[in-house]
Backbone as CSV, one residue per row, in Angstrom:
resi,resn,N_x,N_y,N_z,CA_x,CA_y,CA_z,C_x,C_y,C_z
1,UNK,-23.557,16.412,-3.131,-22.189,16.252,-3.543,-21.835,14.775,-3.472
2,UNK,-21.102,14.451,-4.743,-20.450,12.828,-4.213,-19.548,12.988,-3.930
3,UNK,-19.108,12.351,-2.894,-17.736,11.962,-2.147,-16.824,11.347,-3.475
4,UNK,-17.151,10.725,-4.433,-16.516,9.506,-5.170,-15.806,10.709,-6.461
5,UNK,-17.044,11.845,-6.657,-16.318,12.879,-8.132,-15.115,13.819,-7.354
6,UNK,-14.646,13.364,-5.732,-13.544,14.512,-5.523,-12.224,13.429,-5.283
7,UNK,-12.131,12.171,-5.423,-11.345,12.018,-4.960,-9.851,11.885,-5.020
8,UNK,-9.741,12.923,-6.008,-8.442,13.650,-6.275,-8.137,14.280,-5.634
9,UNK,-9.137,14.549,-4.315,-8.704,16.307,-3.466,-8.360,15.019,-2.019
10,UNK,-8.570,13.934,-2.085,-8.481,13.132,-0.824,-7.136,13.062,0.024
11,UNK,-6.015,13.242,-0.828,-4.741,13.585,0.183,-4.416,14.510,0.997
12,UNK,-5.330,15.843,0.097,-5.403,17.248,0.594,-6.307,16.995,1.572
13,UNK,-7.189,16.384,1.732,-8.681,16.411,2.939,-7.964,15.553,4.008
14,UNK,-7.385,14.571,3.899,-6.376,13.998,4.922,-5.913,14.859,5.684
15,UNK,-4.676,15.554,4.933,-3.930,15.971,5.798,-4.606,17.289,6.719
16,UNK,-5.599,17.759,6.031,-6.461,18.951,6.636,-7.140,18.169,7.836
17,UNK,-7.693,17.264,7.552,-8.727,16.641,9.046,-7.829,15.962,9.954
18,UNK,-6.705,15.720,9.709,-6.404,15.008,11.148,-5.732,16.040,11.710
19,UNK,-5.135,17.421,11.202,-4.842,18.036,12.676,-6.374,18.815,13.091
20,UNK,-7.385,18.606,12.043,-8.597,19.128,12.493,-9.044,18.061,14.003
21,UNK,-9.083,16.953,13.338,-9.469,15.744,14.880,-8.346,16.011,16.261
22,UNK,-7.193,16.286,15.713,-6.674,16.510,17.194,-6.323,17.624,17.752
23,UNK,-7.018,18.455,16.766,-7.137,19.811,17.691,-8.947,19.272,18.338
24,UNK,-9.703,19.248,17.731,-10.977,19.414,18.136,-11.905,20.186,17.342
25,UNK,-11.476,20.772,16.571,-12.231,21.057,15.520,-13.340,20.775,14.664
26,UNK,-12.877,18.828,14.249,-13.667,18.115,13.309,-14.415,18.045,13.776
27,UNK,-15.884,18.139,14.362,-16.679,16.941,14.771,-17.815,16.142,13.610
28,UNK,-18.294,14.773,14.259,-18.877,13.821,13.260,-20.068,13.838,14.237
29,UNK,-21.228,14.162,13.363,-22.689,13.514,13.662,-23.038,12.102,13.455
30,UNK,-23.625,11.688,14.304,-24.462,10.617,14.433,-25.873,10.269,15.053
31,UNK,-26.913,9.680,14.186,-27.884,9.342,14.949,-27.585,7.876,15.535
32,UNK,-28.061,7.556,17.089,-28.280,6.635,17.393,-29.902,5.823,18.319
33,UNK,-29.669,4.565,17.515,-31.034,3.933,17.934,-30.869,2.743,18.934
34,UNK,-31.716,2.877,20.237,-31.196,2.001,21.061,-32.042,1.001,21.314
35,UNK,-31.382,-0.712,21.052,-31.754,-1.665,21.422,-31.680,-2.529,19.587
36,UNK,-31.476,-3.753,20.011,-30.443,-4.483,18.631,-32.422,-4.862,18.337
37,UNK,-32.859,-4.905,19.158,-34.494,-4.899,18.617,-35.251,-4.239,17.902
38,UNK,-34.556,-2.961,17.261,-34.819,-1.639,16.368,-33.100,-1.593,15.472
39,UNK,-33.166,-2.660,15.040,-32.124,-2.854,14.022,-32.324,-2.443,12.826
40,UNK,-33.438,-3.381,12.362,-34.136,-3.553,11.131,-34.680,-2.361,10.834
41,UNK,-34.930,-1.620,11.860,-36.135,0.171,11.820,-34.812,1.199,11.504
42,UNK,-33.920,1.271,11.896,-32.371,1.360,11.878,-31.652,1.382,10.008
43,UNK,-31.838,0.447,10.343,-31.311,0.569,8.891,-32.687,0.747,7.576
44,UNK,-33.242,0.788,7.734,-34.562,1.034,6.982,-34.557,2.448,7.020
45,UNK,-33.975,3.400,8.220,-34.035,4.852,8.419,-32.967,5.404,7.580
46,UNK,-32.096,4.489,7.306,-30.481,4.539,6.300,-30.773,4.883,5.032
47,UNK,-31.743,3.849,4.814,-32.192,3.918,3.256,-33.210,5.048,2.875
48,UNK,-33.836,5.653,4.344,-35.382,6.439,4.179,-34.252,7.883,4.275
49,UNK,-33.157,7.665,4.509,-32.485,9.143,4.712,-32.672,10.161,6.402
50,UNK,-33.205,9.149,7.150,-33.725,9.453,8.291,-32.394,9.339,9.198
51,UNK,-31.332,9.537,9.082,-29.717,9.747,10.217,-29.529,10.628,9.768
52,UNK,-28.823,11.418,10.416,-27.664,12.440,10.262,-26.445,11.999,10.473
53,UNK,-25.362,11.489,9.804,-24.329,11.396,9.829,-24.397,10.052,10.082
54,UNK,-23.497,8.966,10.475,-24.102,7.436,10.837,-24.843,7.601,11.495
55,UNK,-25.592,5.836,11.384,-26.551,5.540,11.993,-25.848,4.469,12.754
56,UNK,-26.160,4.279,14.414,-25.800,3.620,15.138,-27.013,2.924,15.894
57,UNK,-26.276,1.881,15.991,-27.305,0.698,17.004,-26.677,0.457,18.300
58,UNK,-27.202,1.064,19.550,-26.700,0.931,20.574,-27.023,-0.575,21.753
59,UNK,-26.207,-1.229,21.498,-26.564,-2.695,22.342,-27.754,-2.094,23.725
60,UNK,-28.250,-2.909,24.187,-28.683,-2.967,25.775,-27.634,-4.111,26.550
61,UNK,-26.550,-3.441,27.212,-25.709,-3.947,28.040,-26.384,-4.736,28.965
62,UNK,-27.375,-3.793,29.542,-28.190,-4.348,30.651,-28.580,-5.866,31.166
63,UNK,-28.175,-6.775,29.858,-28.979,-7.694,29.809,-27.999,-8.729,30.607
């Protein structure tokens, strides 16, 4: 599906998801990959179709 051929229905999907988010309802997937050293592998997984929902890069605070 493209997001871009509905977006005539986008006022209607608004107002439906935000009392979906504050009830608890909505939830959003994400894969995340940790360390800014697997950036490049990261977004290469973006393009390979390898996330579910975003793809996140999780810093190492640690440092």
């Amino acid at each position: 599906m493209l997001v871009s051929s509905h977006f005539d229905l986008f006022p209607e999907w608004i107002g439906k998801a935000v009392a979906r988010l504050a009830d608890g309802t909505l939830r959003t997937e994400e894969t995340v990959v940790d360390g800014i050293e697997r950036a490049a592998d990261a977004f290469l997984g973006v393009l390979s179709g390898a996330n579910t929902g975003k793809m996140l890069v999780r810093l190492d605070t640690a440092r």
